[in-house]
N, C-alpha and C positions, 0 to 999 in steps of 0.2 A: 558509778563511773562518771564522772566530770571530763567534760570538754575544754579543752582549751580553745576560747571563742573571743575575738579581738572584735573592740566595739568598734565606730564607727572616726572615735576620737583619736584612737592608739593605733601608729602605723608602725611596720616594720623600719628600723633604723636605714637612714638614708634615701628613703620613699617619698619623694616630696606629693606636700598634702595639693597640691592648685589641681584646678581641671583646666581644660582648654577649650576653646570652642572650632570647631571644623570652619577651614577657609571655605568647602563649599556646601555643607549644607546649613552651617550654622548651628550646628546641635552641639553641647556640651559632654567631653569625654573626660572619662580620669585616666591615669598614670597606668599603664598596663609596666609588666615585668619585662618583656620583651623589648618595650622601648626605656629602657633603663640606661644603655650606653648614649641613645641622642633625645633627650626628651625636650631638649632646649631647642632641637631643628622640627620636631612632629610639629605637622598645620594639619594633616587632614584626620578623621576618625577610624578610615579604614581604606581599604587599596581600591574598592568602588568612588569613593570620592574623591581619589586622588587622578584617578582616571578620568570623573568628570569634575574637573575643575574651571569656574568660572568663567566664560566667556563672554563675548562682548554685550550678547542678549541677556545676559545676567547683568551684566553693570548695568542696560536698557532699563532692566524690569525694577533694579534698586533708583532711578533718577525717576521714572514712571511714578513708582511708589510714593517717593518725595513728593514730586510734582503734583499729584491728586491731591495728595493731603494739603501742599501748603494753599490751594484753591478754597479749599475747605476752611469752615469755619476751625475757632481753636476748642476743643475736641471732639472733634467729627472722626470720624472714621472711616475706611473703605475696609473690601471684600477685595483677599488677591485675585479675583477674578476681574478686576476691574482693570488693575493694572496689564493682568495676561489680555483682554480685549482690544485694549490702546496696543499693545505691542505686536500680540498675534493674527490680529485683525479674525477673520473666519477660524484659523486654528488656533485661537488662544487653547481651547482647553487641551492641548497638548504642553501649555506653559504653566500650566494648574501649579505642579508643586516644582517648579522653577522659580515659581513668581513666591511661593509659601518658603521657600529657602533665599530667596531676597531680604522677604523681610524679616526671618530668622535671623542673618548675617545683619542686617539694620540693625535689629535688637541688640547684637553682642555690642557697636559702635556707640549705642546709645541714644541712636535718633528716632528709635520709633519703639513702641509698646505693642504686644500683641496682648488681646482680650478677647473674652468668649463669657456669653452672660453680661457683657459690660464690667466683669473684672480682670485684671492683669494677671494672664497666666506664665508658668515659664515657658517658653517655646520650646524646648528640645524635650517635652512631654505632650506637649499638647495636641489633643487627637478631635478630630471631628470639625465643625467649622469655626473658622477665623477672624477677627475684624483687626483691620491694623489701625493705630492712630499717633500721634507726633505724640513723641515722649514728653513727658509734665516734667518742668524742671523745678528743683525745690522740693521734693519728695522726699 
């Protein structure tokens, strides 16, 4: 008995192949069947992040981010903890993965790289701890 099993190259007709990336946390989603009639309006991954969408301490945490880094030599790195410190002052670490969805959102623009081990990981997998650094252009 054979399966009929679609690989990962073959889509159902009219399926467009792109992902998208969430306006707020920055993770990378694909094409669900549901959102089939507006897929040209979907920004966010799911109705949790549509509800928390970016706010002004989020646009803080992405200048914050910038800011460290261009202080920094060219490829240095920070820890989004650094950025939640500057912003949150005593409660940064309620800015922990505020500050780690900033610079997921950086990454999709292009202005920054996330790495772990000192290699570039994809962010919308990446689990455990983070460094961010200004994107290398010419790559």
């Amino acid at each position: 008995m054979t399966q009929n099993l679609q690989t990962p190259t073959t889509r159902p007709a009219g399926r467009p192949t792109s992902h998208r990336t969430c306006a707020t946390c920055g993770r990378t989603f694909a094409w669900r069947r549901s959102w089939a009639e507006n897929w040209d309006e979907v920004r966010y991954c799911s109705q949790a992040c549509r509800r928390e969408r970016p706010t002004a301490v989020d646009r803080t945490l992405e200048a914050t981010i910038l800011d460290l880094l261009a202080r920094r030599g060219r490829g240095a790195s920070i820890c989004p903890s650094e950025a939640a410190q500057v912003v949150g002052g005593d409660g940064w670490r309620l800015l922990m993965e505020r500050s780690r969805r900033a610079a997921r959102r950086l990454v999709a623009v292009g202005s920054v790289e996330i790495t772990q081990q000192g290699r570039v990981v994809d962010p919308s997998t990446a689990r455990g701890p983070i460094r961010i650094r200004l994107a290398r252009r010419g790559r």
